[in-house]
C-alpha positions in Angstrom: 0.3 -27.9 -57.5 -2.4 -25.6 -55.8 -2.5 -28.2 -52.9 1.5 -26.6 -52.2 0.5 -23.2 -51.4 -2.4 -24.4 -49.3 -0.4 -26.7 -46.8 2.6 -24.0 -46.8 -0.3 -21.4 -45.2 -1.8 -24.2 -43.1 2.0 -25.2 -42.3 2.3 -21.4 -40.9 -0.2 -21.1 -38.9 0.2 -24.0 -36.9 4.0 -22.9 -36.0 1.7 -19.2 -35.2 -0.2 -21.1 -33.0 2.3 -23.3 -31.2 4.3 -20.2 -30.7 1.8 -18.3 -29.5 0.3 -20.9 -27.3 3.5 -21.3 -25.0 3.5 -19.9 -21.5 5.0 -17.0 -21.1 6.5 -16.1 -17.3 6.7 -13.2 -15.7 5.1 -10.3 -17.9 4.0 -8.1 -15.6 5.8 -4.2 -15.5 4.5 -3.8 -12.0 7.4 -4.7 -10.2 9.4 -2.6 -12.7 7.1 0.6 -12.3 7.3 -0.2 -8.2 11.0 0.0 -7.5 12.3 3.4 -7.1 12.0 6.5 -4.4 8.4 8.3 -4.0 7.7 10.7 -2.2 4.2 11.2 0.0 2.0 13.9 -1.3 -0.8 13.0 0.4 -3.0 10.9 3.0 -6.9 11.2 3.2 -8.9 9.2 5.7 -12.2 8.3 4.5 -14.9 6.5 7.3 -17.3 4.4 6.0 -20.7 2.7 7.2 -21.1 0.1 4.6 -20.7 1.6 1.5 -21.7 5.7 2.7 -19.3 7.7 3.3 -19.0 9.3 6.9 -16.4 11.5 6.8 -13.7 12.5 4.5 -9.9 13.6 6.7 -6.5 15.1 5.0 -3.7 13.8 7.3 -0.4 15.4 7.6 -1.2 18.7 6.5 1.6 20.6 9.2 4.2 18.2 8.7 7.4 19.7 7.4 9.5 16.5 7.3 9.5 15.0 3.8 8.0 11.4 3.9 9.6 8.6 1.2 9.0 5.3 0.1 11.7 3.5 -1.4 10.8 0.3 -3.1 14.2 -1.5 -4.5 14.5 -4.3 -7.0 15.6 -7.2 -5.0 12.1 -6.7 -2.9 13.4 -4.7 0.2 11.7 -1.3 1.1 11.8 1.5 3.5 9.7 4.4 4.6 11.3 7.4 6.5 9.6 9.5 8.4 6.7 7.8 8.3 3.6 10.0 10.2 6.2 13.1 10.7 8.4 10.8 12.8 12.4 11.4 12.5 12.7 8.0 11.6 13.4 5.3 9.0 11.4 1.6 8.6 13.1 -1.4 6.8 11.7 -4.3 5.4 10.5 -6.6 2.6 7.8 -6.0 -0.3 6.2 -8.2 -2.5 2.8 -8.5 -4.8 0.0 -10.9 -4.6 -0.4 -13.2 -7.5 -3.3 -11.1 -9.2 -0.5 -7.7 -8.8 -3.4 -6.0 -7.2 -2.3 -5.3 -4.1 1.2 -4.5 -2.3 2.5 -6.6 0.8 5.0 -5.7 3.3 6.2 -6.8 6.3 8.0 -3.3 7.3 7.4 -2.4 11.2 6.6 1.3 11.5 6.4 3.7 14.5 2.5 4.5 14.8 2.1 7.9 16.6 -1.4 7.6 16.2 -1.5 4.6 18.8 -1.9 6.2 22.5 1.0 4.1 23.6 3.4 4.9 20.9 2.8 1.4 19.4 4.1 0.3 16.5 2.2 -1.3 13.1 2.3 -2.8 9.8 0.9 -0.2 7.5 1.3 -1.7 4.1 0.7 -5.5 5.3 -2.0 -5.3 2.8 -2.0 -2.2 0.5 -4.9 -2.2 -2.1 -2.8 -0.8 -5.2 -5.6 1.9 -6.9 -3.2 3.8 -9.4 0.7 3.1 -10.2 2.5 4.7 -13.2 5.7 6.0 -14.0 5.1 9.2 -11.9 2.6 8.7 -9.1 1.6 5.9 -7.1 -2.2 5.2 -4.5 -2.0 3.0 -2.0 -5.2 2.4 -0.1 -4.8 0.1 3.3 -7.1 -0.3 6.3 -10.7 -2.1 5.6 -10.3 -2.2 1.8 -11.8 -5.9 1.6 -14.4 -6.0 -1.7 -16.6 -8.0 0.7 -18.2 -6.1 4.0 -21.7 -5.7 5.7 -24.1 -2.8 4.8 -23.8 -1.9 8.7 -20.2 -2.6 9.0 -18.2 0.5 9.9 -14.6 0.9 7.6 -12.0 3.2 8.1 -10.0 3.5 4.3 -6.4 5.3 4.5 -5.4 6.7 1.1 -1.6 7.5 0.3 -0.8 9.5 -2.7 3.1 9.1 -3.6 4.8 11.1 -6.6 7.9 9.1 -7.9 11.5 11.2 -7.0 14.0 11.7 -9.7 16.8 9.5 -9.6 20.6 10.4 -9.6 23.9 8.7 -8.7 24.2 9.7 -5.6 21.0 8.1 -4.3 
């Protein structure tokens, strides 16, 4: 009789641990916490020779034009007005597998770029904060690898999430 209550607990914890030992897919709230509108609040330049810091630059303080980041569910994005430019940029989104860092394919016009180039600013965005209400991107030489004499030039964009309504 006390053997009963014995392999009923022993019974219990192996359905606990086959349970619990099952994959489980798709559990990150990353993608959830991405999608939506943001606006820029910020971009800082920060030049780097190895790991000192150089110089330390605020972009985009005189632009009036509102800059947004849209980030939609099924993985398409677009950034208007991207560098003060009357414009908007379309394209596609994704995560790497560890959810550390933000691709996109999305083709921008670069005023920076004496021609009037264009460029793939989030190709490779290092993700440094995201929650429900502001979002850091860091792109350019971000790479956890580099050499003490190496020189890297490190954009940060600081995005604050918009309010959504039904008309957007």
């Amino acid at each position: 009789m006390k053997k009963a209550p014995l392999l009923f607990f022993l019974l219990l914890i192996s359905i606990a641990l086959i349970v619990n030992s099952c994959k489980k897919d798709n559990l990150s709230h990353i993608p959830g916490l991405m999608a939506g509108k943001w606006q820029l609040a910020s971009i800082t330049v920060t030049n780097y020779v190895g790991d000192s810091q150089v110089s330390l630059d605020t972009l985009n303080q005189t632009c009036s034009i509102i800059q947004y980041f849209t980030f939609k569910a099924d993985n398409s994005c677009n950034y208007t007005n991207f560098q003060c430019n009357a414009d908007s940029a379309v394209g596609r989104w994704g995560l790497t597998a560890n959810k550390l860092f933000l691709t996109s394919d999305m083709v921008c016009k670069d005023t920076t770029k004496s021609s009037g180039g264009t460029s793939k600013p989030f190709a490779n965005a290092k993700i440094v904060t995201l929650g429900n209400y502001s979002l850091v991107l860091e792109t350019g030489d971000v790479e956890p690898n580099y050499s003490a004499t190496k020189k890297r030039r490190v954009m940060r964009y600081g995005f604050i999430r918009q309010r959504t309504t039904a008309s957007q």
